[in-house]
mmCIF file as Biopython writes it, N, C-alpha, C and O atoms, coordinates in Angstrom:
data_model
#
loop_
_atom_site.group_PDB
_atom_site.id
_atom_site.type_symbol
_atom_site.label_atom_id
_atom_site.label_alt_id
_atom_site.label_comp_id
_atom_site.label_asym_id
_atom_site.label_entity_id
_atom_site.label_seq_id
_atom_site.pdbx_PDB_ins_code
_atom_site.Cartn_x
_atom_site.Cartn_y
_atom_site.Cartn_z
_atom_site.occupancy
_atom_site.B_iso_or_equiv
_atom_site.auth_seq_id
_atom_site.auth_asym_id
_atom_site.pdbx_PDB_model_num
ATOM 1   N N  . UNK A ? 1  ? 0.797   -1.212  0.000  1.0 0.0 1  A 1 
ATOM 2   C CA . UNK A ? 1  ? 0.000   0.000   0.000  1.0 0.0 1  A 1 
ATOM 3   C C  . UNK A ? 1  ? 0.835   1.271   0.000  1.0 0.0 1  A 1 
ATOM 4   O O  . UNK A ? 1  ? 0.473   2.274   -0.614 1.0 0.0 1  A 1 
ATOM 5   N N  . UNK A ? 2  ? 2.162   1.195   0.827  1.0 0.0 2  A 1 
ATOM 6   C CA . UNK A ? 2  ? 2.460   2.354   0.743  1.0 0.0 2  A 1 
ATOM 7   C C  . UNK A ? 2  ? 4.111   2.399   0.036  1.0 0.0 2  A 1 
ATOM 8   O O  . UNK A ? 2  ? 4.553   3.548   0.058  1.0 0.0 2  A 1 
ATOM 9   N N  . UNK A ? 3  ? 4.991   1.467   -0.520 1.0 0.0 3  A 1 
ATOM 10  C CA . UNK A ? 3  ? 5.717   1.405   -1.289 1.0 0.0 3  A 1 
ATOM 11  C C  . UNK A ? 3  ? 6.906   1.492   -0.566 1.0 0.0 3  A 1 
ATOM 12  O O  . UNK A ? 3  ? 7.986   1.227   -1.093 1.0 0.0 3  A 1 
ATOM 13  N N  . UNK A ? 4  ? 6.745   2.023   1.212  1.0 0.0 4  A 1 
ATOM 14  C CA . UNK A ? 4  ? 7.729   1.916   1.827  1.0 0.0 4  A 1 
ATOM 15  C C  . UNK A ? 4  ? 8.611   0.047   2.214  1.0 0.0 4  A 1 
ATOM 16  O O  . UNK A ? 4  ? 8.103   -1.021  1.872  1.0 0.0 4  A 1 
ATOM 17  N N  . UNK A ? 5  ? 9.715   0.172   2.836  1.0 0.0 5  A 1 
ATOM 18  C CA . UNK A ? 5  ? 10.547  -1.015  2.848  1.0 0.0 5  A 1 
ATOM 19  C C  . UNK A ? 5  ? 11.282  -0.994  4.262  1.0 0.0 5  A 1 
ATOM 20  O O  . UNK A ? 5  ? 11.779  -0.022  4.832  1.0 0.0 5  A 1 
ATOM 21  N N  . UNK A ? 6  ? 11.223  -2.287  4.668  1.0 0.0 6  A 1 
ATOM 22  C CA . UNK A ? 6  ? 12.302  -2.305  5.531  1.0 0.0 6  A 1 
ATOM 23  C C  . UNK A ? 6  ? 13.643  -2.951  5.224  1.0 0.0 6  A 1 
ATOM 24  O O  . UNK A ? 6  ? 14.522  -3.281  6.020  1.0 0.0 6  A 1 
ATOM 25  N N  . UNK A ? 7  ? 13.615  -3.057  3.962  1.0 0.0 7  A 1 
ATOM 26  C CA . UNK A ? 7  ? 15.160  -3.609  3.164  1.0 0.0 7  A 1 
ATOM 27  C C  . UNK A ? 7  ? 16.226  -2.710  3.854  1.0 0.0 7  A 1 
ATOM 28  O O  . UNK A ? 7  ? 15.891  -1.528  3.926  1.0 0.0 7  A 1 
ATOM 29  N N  . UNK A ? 8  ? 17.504  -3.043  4.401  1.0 0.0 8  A 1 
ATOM 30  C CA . UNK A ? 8  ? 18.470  -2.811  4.444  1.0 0.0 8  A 1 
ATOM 31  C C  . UNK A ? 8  ? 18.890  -1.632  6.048  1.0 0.0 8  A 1 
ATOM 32  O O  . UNK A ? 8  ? 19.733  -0.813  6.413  1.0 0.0 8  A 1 
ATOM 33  N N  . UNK A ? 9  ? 17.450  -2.396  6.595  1.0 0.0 9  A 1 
ATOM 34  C CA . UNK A ? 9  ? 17.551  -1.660  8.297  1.0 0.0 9  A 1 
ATOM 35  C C  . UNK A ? 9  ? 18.377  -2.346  9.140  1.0 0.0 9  A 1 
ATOM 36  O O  . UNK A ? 9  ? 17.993  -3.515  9.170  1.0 0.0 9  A 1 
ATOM 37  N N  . UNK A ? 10 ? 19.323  -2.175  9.835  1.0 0.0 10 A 1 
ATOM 38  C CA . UNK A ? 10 ? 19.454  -3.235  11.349 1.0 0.0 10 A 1 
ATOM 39  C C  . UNK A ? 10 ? 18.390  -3.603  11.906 1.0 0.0 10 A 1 
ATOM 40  O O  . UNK A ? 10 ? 18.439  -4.746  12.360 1.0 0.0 10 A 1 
ATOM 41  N N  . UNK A ? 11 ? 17.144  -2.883  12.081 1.0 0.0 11 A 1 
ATOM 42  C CA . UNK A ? 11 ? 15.949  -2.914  12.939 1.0 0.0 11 A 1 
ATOM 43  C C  . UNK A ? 11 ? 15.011  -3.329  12.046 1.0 0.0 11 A 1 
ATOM 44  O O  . UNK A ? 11 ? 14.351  -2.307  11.864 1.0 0.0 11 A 1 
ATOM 45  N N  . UNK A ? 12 ? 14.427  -4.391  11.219 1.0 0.0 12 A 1 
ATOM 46  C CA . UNK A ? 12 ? 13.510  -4.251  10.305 1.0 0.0 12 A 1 
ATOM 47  C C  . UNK A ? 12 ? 12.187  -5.230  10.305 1.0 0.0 12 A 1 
ATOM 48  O O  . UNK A ? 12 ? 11.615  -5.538  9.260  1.0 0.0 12 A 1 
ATOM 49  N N  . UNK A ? 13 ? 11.707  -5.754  11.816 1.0 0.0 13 A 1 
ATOM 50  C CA . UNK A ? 13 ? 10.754  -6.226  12.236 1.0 0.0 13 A 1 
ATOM 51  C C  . UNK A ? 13 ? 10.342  -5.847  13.778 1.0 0.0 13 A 1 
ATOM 52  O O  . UNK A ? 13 ? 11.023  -5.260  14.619 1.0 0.0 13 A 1 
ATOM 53  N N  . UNK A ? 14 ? 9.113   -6.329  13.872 1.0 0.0 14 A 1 
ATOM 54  C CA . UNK A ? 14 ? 8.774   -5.687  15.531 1.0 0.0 14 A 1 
ATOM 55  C C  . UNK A ? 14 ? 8.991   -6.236  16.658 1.0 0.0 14 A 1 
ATOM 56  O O  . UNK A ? 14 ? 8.953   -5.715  17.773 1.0 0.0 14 A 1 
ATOM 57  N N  . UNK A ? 15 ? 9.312   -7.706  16.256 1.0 0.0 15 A 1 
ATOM 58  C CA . UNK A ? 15 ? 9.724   -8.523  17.329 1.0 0.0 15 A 1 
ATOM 59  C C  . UNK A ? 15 ? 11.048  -7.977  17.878 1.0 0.0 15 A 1 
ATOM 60  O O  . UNK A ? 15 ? 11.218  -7.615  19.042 1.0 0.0 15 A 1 
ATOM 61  N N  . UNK A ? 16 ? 12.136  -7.960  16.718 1.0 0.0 16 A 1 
ATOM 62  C CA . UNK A ? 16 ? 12.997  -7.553  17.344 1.0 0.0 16 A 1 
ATOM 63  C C  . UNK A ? 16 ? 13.298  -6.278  17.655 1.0 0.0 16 A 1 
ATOM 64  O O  . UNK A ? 16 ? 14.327  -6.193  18.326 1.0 0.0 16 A 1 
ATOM 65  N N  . UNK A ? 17 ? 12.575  -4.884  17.318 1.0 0.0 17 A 1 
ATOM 66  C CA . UNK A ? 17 ? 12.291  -4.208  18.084 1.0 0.0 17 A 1 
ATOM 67  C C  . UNK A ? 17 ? 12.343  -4.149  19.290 1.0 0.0 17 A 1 
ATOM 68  O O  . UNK A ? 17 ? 13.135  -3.656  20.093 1.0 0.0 17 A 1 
ATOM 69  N N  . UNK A ? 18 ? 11.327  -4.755  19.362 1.0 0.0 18 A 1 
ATOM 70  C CA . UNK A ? 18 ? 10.571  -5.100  21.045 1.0 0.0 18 A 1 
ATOM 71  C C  . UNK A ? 18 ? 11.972  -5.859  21.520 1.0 0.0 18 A 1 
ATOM 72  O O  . UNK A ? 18 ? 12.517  -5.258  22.446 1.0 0.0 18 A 1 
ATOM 73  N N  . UNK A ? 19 ? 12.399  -6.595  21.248 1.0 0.0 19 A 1 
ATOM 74  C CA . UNK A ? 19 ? 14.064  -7.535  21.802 1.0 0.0 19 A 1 
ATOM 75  C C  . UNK A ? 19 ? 15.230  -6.186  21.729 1.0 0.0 19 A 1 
ATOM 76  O O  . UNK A ? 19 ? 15.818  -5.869  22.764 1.0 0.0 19 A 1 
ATOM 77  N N  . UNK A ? 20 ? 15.406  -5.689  20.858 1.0 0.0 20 A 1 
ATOM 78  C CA . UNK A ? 20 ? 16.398  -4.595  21.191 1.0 0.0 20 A 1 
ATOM 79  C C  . UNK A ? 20 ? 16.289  -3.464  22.341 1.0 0.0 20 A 1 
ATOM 80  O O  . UNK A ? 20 ? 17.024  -3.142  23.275 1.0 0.0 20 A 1 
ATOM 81  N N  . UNK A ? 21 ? 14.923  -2.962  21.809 1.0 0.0 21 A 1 
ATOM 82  C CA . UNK A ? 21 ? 14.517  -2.403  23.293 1.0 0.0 21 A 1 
ATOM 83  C C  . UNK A ? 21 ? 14.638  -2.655  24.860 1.0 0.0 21 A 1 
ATOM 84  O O  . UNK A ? 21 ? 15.147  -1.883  25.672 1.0 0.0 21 A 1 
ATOM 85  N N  . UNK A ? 22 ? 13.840  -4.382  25.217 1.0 0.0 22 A 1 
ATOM 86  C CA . UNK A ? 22 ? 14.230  -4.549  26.208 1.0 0.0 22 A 1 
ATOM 87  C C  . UNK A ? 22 ? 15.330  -5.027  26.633 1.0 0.0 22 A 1 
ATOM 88  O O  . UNK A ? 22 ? 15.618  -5.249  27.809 1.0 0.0 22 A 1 
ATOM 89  N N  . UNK A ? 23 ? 16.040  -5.216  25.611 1.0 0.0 23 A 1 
ATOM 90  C CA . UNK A ? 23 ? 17.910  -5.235  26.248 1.0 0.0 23 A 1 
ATOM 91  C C  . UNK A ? 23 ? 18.815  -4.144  26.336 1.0 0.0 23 A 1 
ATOM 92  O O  . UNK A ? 23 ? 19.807  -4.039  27.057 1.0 0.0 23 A 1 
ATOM 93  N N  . UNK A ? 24 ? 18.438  -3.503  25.671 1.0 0.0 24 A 1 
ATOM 94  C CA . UNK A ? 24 ? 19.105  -2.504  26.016 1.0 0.0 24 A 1 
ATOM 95  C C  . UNK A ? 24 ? 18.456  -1.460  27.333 1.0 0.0 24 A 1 
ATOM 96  O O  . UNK A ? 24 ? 19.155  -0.554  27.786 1.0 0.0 24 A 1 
ATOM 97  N N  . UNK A ? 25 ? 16.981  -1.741  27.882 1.0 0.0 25 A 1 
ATOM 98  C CA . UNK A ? 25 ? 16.814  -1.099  28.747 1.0 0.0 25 A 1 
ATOM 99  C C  . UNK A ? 25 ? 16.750  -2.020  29.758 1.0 0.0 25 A 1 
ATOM 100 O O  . UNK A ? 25 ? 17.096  -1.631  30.873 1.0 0.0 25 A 1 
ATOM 101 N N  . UNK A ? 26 ? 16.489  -2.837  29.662 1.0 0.0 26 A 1 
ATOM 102 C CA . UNK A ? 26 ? 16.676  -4.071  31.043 1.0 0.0 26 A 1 
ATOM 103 C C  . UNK A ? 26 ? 17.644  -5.014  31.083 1.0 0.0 26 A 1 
ATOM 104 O O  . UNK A ? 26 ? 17.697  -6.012  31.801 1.0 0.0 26 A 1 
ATOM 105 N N  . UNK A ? 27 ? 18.535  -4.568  30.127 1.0 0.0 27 A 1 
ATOM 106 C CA . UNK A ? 27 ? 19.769  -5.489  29.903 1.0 0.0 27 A 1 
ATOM 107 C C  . UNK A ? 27 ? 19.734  -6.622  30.666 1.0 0.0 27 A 1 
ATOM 108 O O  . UNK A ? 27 ? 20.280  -7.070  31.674 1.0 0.0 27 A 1 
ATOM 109 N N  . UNK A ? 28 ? 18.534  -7.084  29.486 1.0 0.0 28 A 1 
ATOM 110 C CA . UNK A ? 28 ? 18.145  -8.946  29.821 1.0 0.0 28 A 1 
ATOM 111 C C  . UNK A ? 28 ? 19.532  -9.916  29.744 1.0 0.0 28 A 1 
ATOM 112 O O  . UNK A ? 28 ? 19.570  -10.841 30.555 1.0 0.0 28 A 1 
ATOM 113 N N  . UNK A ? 29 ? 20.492  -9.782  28.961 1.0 0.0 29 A 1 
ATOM 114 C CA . UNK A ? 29 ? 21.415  -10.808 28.614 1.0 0.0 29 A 1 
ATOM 115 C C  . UNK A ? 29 ? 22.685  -10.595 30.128 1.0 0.0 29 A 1 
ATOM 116 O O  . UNK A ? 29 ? 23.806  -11.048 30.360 1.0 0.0 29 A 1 
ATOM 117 N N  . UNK A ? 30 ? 22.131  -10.056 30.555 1.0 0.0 30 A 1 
ATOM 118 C CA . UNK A ? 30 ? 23.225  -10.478 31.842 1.0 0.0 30 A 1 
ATOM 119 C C  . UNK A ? 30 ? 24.538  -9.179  31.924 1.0 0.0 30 A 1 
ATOM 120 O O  . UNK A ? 30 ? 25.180  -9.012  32.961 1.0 0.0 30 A 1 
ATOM 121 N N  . UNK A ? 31 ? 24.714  -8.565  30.995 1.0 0.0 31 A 1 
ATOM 122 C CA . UNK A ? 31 ? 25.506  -7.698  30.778 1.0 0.0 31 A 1 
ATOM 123 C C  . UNK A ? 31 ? 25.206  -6.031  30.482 1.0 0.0 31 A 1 
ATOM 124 O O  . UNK A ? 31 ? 25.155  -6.072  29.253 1.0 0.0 31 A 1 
ATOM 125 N N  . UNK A ? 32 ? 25.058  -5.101  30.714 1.0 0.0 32 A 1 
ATOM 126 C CA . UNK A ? 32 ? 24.766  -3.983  30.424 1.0 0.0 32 A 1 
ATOM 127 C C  . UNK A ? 32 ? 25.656  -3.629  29.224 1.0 0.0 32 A 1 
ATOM 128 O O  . UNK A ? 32 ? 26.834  -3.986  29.203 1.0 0.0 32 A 1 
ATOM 129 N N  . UNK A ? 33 ? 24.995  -2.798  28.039 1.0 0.0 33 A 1 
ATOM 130 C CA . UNK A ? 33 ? 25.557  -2.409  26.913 1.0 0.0 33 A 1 
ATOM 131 C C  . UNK A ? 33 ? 26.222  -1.661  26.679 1.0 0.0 33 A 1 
ATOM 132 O O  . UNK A ? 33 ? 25.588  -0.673  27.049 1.0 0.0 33 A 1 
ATOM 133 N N  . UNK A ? 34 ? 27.286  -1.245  26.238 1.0 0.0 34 A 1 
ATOM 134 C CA . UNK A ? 34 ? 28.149  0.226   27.001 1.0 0.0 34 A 1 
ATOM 135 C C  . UNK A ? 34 ? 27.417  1.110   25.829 1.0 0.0 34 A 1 
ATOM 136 O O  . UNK A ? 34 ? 27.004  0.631   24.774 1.0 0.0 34 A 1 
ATOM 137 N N  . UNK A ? 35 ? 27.325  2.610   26.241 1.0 0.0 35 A 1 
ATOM 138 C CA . UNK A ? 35 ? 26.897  3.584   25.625 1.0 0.0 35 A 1 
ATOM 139 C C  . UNK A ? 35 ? 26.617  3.654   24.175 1.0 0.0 35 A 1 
ATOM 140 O O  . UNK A ? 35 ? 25.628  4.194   23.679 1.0 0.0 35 A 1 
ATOM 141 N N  . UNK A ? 36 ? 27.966  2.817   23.277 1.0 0.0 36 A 1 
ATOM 142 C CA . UNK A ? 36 ? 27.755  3.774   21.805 1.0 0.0 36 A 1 
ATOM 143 C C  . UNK A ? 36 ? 27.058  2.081   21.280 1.0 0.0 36 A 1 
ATOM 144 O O  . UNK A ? 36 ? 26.917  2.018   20.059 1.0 0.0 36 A 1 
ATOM 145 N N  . UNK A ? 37 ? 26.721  1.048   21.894 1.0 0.0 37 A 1 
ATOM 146 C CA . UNK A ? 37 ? 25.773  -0.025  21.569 1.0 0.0 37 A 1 
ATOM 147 C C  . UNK A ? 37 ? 24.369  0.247   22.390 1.0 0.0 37 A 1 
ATOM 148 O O  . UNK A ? 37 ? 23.461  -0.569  22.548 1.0 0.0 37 A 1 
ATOM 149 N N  . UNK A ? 38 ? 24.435  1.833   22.951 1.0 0.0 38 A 1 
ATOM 150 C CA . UNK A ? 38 ? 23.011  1.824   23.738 1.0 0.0 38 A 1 
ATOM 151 C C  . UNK A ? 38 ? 22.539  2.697   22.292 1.0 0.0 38 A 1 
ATOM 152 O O  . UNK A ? 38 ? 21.530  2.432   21.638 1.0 0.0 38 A 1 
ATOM 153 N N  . UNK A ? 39 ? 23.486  3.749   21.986 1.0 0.0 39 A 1 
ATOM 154 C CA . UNK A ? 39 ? 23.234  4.962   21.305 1.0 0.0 39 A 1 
ATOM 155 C C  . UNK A ? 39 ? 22.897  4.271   19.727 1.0 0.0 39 A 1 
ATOM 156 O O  . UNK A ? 39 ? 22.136  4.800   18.916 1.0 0.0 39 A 1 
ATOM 157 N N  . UNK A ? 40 ? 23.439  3.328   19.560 1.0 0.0 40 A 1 
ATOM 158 C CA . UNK A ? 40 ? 23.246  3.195   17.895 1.0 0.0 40 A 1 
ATOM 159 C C  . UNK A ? 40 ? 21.912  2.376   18.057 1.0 0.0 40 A 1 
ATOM 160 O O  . UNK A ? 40 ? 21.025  2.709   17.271 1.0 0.0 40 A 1 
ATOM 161 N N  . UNK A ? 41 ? 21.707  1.674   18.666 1.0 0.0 41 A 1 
ATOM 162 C CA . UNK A ? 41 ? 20.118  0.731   18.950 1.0 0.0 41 A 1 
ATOM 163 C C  . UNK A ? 41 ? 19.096  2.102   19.054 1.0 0.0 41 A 1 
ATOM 164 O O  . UNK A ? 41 ? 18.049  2.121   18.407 1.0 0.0 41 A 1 
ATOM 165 N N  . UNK A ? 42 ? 19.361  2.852   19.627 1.0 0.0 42 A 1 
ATOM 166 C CA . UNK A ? 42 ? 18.081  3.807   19.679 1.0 0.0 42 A 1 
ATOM 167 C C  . UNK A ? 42 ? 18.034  4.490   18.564 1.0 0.0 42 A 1 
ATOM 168 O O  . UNK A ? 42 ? 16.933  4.925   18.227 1.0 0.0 42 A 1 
ATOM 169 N N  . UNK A ? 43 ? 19.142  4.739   17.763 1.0 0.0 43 A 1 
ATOM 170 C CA . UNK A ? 43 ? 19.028  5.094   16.483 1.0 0.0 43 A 1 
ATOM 171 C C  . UNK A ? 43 ? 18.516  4.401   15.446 1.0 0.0 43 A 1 
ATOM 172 O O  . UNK A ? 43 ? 18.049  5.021   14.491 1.0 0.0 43 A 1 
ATOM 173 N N  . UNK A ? 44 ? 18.524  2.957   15.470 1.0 0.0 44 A 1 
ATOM 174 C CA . UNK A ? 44 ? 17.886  2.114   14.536 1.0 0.0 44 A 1 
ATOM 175 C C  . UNK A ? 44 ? 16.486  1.844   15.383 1.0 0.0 44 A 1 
ATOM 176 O O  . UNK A ? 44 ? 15.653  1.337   14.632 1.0 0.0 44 A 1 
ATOM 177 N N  . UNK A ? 45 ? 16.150  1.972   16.289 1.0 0.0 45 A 1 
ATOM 178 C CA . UNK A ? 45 ? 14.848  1.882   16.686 1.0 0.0 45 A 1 
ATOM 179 C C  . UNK A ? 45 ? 14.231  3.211   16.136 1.0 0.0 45 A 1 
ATOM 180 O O  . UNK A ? 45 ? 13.106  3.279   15.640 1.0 0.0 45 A 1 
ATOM 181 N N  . UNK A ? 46 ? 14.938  4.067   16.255 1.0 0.0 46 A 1 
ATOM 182 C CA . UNK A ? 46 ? 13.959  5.847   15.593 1.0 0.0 46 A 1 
ATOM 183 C C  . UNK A ? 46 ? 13.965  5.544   14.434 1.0 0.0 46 A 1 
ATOM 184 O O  . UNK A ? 46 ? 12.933  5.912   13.873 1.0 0.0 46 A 1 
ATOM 185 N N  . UNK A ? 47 ? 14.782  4.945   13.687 1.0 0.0 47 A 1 
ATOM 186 C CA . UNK A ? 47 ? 14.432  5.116   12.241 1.0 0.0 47 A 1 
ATOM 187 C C  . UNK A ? 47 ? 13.413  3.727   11.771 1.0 0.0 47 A 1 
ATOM 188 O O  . UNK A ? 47 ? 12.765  3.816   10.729 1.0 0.0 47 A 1 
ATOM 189 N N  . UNK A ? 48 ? 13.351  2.670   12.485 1.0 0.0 48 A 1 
ATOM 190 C CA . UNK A ? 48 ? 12.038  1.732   12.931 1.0 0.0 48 A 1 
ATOM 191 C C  . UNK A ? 48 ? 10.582  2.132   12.401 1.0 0.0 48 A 1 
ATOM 192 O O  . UNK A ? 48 ? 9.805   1.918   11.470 1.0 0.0 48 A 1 
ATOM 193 N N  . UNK A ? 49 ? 10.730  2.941   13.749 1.0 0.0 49 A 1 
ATOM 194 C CA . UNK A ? 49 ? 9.602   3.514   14.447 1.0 0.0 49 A 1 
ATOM 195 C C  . UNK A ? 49 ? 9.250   4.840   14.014 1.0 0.0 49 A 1 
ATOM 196 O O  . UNK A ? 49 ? 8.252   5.330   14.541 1.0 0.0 49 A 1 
ATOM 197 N N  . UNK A ? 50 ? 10.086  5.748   12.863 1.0 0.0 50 A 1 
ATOM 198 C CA . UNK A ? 50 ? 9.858   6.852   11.928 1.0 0.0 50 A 1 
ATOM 199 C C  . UNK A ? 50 ? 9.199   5.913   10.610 1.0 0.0 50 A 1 
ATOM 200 O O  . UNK A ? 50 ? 8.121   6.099   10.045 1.0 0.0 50 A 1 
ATOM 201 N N  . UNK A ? 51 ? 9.855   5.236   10.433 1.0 0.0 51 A 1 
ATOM 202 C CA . UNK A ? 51 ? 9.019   4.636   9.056  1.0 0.0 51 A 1 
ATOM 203 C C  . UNK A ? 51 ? 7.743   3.372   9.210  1.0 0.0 51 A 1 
ATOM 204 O O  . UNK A ? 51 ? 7.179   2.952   8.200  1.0 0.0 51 A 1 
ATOM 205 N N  . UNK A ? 52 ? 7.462   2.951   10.349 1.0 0.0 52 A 1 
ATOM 206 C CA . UNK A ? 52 ? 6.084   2.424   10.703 1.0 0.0 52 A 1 
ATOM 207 C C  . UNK A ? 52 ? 5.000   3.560   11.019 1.0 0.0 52 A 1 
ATOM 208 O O  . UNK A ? 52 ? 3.908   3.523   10.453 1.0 0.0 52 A 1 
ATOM 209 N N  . UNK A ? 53 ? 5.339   4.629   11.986 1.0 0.0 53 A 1 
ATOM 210 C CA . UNK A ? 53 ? 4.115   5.982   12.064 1.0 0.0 53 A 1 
ATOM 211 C C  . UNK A ? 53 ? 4.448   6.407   10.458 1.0 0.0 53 A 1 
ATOM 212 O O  . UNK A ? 53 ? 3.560   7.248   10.314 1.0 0.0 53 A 1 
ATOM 213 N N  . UNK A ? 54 ? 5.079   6.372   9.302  1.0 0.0 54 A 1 
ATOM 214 C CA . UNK A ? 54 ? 5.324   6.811   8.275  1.0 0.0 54 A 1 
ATOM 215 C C  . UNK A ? 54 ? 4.219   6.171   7.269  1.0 0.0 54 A 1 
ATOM 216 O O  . UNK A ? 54 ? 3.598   6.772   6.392  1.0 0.0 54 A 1 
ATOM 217 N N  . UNK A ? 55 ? 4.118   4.516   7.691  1.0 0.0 55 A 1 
ATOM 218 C CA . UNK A ? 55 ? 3.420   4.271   6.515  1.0 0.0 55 A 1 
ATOM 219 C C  . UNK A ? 55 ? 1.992   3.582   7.300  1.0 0.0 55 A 1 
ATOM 220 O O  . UNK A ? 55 ? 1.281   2.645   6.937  1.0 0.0 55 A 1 
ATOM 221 N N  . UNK A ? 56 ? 1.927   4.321   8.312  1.0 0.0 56 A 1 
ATOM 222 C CA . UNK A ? 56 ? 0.583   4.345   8.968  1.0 0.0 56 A 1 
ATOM 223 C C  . UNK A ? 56 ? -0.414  5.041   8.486  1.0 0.0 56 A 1 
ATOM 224 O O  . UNK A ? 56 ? -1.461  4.643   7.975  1.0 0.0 56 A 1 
ATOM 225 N N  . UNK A ? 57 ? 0.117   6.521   8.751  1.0 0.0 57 A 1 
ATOM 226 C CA . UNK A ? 57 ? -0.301  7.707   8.244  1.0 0.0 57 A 1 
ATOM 227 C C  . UNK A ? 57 ? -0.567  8.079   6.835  1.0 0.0 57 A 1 
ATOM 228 O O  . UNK A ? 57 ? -1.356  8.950   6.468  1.0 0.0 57 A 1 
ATOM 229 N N  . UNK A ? 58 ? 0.228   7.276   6.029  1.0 0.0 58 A 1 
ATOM 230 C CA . UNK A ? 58 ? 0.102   6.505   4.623  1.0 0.0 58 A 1 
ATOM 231 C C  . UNK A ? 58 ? -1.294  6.009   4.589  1.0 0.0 58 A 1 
ATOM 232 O O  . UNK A ? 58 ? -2.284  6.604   4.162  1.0 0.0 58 A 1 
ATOM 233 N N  . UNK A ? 59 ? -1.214  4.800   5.116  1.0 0.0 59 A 1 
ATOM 234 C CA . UNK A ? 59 ? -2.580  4.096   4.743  1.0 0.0 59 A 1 
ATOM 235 C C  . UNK A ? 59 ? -3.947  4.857   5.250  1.0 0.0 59 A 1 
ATOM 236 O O  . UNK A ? 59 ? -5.043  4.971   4.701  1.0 0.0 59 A 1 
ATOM 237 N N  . UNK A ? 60 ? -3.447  5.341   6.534  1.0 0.0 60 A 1 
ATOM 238 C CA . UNK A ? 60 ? -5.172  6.248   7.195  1.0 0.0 60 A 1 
ATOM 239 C C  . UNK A ? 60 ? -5.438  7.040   6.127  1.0 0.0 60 A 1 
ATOM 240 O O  . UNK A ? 60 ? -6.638  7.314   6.112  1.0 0.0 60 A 1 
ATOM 241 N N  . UNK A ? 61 ? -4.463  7.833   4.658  1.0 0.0 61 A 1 
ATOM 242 C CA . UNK A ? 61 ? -4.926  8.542   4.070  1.0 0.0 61 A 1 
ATOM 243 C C  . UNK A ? 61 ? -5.596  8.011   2.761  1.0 0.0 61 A 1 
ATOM 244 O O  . UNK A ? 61 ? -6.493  8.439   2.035  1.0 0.0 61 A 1 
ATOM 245 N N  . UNK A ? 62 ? -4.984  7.163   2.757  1.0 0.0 62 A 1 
ATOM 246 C CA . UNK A ? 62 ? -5.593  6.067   1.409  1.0 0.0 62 A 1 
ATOM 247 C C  . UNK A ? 62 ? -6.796  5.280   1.941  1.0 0.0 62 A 1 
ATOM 248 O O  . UNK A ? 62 ? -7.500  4.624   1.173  1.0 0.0 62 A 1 
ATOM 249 N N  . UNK A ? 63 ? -7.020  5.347   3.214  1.0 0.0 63 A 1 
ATOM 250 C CA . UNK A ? 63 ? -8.244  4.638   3.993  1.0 0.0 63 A 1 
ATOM 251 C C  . UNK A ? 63 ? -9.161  6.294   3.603  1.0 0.0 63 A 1 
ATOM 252 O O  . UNK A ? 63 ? -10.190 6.175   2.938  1.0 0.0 63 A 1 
ATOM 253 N N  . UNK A ? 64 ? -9.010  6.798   3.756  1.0 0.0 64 A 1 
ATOM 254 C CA . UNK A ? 64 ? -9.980  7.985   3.826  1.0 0.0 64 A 1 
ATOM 255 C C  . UNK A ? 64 ? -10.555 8.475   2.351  1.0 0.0 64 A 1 
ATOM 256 O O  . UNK A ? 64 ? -11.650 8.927   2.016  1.0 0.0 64 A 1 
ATOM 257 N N  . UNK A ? 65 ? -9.381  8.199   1.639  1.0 0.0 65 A 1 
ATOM 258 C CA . UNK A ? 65 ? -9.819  8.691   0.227  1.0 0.0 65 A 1 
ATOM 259 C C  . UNK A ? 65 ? -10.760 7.713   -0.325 1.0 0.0 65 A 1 
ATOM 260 O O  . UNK A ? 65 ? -11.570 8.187   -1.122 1.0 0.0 65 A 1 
ATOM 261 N N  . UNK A ? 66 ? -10.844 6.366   -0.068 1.0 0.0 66 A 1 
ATOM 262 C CA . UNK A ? 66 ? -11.963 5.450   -0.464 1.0 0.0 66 A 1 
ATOM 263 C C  . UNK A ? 66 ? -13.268 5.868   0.282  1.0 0.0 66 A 1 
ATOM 264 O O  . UNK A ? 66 ? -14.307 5.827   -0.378 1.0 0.0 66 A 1 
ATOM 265 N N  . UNK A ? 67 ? -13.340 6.330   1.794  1.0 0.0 67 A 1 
ATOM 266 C CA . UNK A ? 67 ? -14.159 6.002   2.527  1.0 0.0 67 A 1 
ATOM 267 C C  . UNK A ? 67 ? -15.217 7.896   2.608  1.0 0.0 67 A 1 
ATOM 268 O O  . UNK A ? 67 ? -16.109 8.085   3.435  1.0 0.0 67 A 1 
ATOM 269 N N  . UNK A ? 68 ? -14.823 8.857   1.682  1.0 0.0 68 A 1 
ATOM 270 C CA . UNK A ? 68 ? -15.539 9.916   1.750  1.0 0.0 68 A 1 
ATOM 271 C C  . UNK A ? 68 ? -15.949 9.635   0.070  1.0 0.0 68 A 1 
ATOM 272 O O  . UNK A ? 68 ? -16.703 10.410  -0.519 1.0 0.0 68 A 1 
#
């Protein structure tokens, strides 16, 4: 529907989303992450999570143009 991709993300499903997230904030694996493996995960989670509200907002508008 909306032509966007998650080809060629570090981050490019929600599961692991959701798995990067809570390791790096509950540093499930036993080890805490040092800073520039905290800093680059939140960067591939923003750019995630910029292009899912991206092609959300996509479809609500292509939902609307059928539905008026």
């Amino acid at each position: 529907l909306t032509g966007k991709s998650y080809d060629g993300m570090d981050i490019a499903e929600g599961g692991l989303a959701s798995y990067e997230y809570i390791r790096i904030t509950y540093h499930i694996e036993g080890e805490k992450p040092d800073k520039k493996e905290i800093a680059k995960v939140r960067k591939d989670l923003e750019k995630y999570c910029a292009l899912d509200t991206e092609a959300m907002i996509m479809i609500m508008a292509k939902l609307k143009k059928i539905t008026v």
